[in-house]
Biopython code that builds the backbone (N, CA, C, O; Angstrom):
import numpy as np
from Bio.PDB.StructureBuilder import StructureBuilder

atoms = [
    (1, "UNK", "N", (-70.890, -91.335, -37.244)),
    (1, "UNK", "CA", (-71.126, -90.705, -38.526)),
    (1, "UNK", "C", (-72.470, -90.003, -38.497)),
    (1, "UNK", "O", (-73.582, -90.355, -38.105)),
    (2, "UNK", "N", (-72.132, -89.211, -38.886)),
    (2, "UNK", "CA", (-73.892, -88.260, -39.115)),
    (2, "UNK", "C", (-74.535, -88.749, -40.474)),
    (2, "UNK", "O", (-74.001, -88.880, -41.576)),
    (3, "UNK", "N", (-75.970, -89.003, -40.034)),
    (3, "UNK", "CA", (-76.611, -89.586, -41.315)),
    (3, "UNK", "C", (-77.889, -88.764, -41.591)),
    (3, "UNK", "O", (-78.870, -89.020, -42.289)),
    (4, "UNK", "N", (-77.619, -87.848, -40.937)),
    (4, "UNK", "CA", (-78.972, -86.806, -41.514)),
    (4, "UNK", "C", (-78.866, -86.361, -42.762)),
    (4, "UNK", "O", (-78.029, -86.533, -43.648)),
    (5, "UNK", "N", (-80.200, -85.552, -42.651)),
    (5, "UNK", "CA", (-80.009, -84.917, -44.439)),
    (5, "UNK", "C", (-79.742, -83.453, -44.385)),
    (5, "UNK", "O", (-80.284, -82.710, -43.567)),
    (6, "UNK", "N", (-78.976, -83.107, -45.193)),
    (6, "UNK", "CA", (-78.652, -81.975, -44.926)),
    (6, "UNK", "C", (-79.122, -81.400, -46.007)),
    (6, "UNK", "O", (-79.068, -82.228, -46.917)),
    (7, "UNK", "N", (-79.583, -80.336, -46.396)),
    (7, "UNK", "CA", (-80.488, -79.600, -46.960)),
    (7, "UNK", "C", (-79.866, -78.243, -47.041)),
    (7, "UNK", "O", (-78.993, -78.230, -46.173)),
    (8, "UNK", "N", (-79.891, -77.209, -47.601)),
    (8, "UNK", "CA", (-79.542, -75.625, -47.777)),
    (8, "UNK", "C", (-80.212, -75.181, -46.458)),
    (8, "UNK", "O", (-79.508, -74.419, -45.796)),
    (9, "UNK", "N", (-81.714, -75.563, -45.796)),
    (9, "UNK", "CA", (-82.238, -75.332, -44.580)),
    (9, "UNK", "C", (-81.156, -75.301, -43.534)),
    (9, "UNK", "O", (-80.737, -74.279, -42.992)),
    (10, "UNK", "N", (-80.639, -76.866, -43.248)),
    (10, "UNK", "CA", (-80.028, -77.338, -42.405)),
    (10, "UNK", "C", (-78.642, -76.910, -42.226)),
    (10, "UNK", "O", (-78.073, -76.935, -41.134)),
    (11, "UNK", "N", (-77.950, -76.398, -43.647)),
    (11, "UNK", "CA", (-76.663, -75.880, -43.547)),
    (11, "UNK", "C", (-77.012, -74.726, -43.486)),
    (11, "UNK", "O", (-75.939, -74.793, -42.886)),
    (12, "UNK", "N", (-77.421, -73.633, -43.472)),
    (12, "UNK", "CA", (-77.474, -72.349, -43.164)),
    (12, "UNK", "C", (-77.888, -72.520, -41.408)),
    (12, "UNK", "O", (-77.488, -71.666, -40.616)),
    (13, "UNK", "N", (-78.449, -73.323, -41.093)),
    (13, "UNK", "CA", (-78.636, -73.548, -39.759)),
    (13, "UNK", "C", (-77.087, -73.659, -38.877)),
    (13, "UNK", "O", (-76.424, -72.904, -38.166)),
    (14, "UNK", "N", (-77.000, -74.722, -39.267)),
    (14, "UNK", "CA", (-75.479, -75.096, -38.910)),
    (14, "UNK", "C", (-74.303, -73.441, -39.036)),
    (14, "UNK", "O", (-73.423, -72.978, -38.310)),
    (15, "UNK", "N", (-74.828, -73.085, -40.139)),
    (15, "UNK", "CA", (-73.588, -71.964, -40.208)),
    (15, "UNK", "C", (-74.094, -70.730, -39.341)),
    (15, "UNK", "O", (-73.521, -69.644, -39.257)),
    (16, "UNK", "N", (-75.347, -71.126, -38.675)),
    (16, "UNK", "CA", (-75.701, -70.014, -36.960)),
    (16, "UNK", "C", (-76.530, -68.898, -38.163)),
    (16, "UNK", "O", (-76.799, -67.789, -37.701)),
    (17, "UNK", "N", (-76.946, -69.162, -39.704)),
    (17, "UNK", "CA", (-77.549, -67.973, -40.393)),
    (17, "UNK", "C", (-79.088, -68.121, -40.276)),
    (17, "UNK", "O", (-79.386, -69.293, -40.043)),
    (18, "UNK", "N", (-80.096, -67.341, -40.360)),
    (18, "UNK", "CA", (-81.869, -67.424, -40.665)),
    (18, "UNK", "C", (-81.899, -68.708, -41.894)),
    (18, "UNK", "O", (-81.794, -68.462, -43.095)),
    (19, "UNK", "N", (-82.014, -69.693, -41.488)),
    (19, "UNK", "CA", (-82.308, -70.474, -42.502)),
    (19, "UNK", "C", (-83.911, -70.955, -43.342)),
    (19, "UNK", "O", (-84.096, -72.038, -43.897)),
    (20, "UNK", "N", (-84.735, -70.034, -43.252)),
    (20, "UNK", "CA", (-86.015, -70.195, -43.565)),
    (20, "UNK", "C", (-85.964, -69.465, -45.109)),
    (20, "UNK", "O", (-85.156, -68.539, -45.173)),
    (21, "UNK", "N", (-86.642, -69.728, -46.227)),
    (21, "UNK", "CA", (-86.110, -69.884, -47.684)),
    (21, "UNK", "C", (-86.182, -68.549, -48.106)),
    (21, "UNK", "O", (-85.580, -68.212, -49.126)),
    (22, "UNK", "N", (-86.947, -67.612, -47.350)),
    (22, "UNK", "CA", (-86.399, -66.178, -47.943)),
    (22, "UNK", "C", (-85.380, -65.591, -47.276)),
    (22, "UNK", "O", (-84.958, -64.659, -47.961)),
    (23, "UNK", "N", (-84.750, -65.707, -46.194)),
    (23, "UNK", "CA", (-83.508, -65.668, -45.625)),
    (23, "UNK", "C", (-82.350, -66.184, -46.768)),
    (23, "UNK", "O", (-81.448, -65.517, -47.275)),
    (24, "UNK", "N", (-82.605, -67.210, -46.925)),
    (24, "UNK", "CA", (-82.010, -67.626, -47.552)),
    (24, "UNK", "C", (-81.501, -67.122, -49.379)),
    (24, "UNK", "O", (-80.412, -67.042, -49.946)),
    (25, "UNK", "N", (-82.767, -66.905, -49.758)),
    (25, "UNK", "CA", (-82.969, -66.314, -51.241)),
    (25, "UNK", "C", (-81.817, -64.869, -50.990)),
    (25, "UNK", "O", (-80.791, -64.538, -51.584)),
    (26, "UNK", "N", (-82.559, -64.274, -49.848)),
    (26, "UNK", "CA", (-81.661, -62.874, -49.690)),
    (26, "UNK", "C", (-80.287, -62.912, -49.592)),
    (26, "UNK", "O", (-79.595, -62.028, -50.099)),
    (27, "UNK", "N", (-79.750, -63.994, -48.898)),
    (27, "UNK", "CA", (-78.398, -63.807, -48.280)),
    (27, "UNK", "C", (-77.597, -64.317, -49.579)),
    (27, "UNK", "O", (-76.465, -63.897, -49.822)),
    (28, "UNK", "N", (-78.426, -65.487, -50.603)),
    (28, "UNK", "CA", (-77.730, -65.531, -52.076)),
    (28, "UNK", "C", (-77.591, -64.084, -53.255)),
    (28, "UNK", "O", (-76.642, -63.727, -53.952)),
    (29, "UNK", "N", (-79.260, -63.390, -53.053)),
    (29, "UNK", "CA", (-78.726, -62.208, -53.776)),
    (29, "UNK", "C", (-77.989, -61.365, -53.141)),
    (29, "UNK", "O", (-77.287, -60.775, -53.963)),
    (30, "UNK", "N", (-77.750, -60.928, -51.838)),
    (30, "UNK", "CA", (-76.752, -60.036, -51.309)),
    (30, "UNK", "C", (-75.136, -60.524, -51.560)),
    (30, "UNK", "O", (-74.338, -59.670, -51.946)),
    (31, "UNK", "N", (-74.769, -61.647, -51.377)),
    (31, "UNK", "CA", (-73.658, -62.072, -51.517)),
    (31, "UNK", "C", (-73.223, -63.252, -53.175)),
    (31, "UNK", "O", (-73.566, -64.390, -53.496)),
    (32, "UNK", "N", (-72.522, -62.411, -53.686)),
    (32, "UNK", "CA", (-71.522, -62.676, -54.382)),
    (32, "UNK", "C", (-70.032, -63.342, -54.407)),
    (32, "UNK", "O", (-69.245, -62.823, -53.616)),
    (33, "UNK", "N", (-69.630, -64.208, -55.046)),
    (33, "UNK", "CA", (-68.458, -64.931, -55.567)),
    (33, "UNK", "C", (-67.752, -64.666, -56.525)),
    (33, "UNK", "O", (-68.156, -65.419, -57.411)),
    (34, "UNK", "N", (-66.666, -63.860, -57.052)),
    (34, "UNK", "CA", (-65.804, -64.071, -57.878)),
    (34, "UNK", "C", (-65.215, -65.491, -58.533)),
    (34, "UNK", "O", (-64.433, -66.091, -57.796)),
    (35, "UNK", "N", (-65.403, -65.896, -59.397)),
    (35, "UNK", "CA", (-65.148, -67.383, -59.958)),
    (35, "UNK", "C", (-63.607, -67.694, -59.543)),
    (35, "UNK", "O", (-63.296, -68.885, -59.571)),
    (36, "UNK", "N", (-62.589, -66.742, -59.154)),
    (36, "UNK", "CA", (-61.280, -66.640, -58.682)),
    (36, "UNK", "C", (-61.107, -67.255, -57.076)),
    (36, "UNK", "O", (-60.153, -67.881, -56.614)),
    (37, "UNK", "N", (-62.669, -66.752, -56.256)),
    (37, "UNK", "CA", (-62.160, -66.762, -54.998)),
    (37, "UNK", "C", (-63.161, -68.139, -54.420)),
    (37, "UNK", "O", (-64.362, -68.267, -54.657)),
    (38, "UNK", "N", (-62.424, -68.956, -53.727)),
    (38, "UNK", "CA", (-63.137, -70.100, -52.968)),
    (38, "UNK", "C", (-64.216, -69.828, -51.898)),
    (38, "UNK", "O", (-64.181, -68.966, -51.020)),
    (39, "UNK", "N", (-65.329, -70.876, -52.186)),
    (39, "UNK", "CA", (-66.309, -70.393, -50.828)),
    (39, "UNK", "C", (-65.614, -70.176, -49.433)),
    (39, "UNK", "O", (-66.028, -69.160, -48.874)),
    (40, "UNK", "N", (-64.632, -70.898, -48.711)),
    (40, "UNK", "CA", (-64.334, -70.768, -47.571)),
    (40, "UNK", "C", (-63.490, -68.862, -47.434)),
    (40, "UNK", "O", (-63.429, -68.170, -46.418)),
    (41, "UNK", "N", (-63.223, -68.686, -48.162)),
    (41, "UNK", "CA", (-62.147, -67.362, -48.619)),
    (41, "UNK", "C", (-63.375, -66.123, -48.747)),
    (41, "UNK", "O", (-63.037, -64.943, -48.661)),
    (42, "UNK", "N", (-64.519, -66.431, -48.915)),
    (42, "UNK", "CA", (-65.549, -65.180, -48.887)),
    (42, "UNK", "C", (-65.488, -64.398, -47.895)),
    (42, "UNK", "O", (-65.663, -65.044, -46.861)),
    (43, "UNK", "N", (-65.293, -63.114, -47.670)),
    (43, "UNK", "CA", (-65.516, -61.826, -46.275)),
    (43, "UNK", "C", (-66.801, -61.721, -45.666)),
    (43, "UNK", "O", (-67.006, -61.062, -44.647)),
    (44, "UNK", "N", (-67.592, -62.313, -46.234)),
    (44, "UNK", "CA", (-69.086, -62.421, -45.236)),
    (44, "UNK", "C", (-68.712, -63.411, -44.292)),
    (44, "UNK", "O", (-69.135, -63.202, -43.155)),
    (45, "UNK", "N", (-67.994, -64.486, -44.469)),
    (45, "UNK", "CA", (-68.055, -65.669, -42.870)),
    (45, "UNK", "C", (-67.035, -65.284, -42.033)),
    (45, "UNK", "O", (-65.954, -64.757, -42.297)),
    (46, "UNK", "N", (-67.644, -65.701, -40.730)),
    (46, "UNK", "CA", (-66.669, -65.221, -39.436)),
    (46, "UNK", "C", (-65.970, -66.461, -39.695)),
    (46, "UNK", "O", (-66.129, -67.334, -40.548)),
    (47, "UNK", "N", (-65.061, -66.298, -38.630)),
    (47, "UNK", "CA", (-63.773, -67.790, -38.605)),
    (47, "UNK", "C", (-64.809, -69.004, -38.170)),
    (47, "UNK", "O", (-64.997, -69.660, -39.195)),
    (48, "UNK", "N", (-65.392, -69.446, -37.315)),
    (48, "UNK", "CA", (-65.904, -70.206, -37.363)),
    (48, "UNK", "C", (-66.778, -71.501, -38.502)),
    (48, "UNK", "O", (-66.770, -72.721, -38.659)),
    (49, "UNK", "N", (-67.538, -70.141, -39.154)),
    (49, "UNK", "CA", (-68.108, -70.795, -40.542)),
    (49, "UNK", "C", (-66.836, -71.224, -41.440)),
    (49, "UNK", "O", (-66.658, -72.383, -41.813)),
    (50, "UNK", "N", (-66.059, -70.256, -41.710)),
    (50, "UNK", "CA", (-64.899, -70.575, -42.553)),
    (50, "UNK", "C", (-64.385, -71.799, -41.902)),
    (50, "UNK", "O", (-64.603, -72.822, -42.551)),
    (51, "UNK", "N", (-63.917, -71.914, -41.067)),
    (51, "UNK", "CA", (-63.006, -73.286, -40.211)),
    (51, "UNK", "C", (-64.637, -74.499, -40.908)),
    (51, "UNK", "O", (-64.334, -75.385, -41.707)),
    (52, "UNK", "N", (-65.614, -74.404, -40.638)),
    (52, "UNK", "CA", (-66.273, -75.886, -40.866)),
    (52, "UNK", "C", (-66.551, -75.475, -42.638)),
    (52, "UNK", "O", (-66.647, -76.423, -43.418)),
    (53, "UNK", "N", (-66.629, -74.514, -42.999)),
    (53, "UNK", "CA", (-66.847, -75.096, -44.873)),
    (53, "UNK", "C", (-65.659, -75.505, -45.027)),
    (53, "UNK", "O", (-65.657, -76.348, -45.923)),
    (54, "UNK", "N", (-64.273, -75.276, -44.455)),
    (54, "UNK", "CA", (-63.072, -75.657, -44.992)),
    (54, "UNK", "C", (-62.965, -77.014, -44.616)),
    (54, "UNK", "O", (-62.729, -77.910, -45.427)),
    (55, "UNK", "N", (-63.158, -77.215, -43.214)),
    (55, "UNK", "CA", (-62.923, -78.472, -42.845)),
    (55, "UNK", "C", (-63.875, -80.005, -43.308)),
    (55, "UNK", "O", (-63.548, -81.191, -43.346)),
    (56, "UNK", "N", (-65.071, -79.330, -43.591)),
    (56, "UNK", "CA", (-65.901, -80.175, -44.522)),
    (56, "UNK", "C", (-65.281, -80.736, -46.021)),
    (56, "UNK", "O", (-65.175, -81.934, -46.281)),
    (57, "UNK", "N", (-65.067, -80.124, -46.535)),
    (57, "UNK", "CA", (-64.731, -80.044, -47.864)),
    (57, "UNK", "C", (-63.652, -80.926, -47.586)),
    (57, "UNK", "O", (-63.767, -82.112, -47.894)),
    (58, "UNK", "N", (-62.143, -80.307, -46.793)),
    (58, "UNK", "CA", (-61.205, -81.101, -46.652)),
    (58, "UNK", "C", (-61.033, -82.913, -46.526)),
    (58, "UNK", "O", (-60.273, -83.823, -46.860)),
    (59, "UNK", "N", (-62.373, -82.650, -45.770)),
    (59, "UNK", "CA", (-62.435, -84.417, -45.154)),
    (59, "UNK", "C", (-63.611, -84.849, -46.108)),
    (59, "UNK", "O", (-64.140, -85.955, -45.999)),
    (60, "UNK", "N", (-64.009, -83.877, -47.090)),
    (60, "UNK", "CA", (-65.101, -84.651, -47.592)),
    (60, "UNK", "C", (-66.301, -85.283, -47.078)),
    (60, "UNK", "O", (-66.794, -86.362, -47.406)),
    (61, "UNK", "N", (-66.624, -84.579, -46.363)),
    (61, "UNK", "CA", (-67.917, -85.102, -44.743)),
    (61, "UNK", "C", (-68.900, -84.811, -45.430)),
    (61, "UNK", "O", (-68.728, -84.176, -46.470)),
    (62, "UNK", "N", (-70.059, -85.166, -45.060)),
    (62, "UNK", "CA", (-71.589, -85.746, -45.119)),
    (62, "UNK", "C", (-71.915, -83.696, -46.200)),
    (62, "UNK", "O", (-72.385, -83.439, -47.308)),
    (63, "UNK", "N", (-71.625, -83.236, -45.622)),
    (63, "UNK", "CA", (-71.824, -81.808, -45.715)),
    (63, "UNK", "C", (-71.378, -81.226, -46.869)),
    (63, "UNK", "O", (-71.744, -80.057, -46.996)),
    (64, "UNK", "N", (-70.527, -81.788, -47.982)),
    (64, "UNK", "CA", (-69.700, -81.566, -48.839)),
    (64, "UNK", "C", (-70.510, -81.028, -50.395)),
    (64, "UNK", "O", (-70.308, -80.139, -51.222)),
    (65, "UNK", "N", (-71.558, -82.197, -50.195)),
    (65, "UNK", "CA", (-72.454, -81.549, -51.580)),
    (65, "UNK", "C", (-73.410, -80.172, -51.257)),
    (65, "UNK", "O", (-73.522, -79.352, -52.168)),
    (66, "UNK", "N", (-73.909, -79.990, -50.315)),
    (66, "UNK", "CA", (-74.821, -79.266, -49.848)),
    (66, "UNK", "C", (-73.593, -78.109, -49.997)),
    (66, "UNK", "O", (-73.824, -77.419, -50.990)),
    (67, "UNK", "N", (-72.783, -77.841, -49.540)),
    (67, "UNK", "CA", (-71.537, -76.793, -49.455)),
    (67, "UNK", "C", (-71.327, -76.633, -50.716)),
    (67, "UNK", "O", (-71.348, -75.429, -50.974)),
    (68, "UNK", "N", (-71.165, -77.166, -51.478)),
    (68, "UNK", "CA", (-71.080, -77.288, -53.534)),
    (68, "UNK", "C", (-71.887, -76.642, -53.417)),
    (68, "UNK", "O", (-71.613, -75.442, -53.385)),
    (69, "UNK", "N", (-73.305, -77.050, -53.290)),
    (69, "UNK", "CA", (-74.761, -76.130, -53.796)),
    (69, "UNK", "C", (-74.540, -75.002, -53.797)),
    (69, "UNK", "O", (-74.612, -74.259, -54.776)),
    (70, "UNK", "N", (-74.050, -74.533, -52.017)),
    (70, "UNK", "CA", (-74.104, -73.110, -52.009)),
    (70, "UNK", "C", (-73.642, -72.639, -52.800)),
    (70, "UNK", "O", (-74.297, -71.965, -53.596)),
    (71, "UNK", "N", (-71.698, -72.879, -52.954)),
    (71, "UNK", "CA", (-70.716, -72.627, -53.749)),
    (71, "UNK", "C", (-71.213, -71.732, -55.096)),
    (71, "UNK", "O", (-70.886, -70.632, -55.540)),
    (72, "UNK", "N", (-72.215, -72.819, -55.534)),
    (72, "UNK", "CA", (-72.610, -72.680, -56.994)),
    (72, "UNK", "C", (-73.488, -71.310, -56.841)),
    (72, "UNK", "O", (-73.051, -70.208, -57.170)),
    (73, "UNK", "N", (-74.908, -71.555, -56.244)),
    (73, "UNK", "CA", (-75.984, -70.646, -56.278)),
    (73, "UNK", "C", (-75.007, -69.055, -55.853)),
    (73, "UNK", "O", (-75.469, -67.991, -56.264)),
    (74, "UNK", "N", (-73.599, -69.053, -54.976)),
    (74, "UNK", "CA", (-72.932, -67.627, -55.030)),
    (74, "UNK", "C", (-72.276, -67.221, -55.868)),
    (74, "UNK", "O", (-71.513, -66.292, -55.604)),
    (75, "UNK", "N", (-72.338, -67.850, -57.396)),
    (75, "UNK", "CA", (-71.631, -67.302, -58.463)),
    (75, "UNK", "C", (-72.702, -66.588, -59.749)),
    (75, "UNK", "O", (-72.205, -66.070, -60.749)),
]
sb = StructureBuilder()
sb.init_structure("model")
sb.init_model(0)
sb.init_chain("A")
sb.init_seg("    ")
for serial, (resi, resn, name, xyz) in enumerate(atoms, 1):
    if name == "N":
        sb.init_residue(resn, " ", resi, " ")
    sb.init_atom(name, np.array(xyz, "f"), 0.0, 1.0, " ", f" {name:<3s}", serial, name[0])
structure = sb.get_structure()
């Protein structure tokens, strides 16, 4: 089991993006969510990212709230 902390740092890491907090700030104002369309379903992630936000969520893994966060801050 993974028992780290996962952080908006650490998951933008994981998803291979600049995870340092203005990287970050930017890539929330550049990208947008329709309240219709699911985070994994967004056209900014390659298959890869999509396959682990989906598969996170699915199994409910360590990663699940931090993935909410994003969710939220792209609407």
């Amino acid at each position: 089991m993974d028992t780290s902390c996962h952080t908006m740092s650490t998951l933008f890491a994981q998803l291979g993006l600049d995870n340092n907090p203005k990287a970050i700030e930017g890539f929330v104002k550049q990208h947008r969510l329709p309240d219709d369309m699911l985070l994994s379903q967004a056209p900014f992630w390659n298959e890869g990212q999509r396959h682990f936000i989906e598969e996170s969520l699915k199994e409910d893994a360590d990663w699940s709230e931090i993935i909410d966060e994003l969710d939220a801050m792209l609407r």
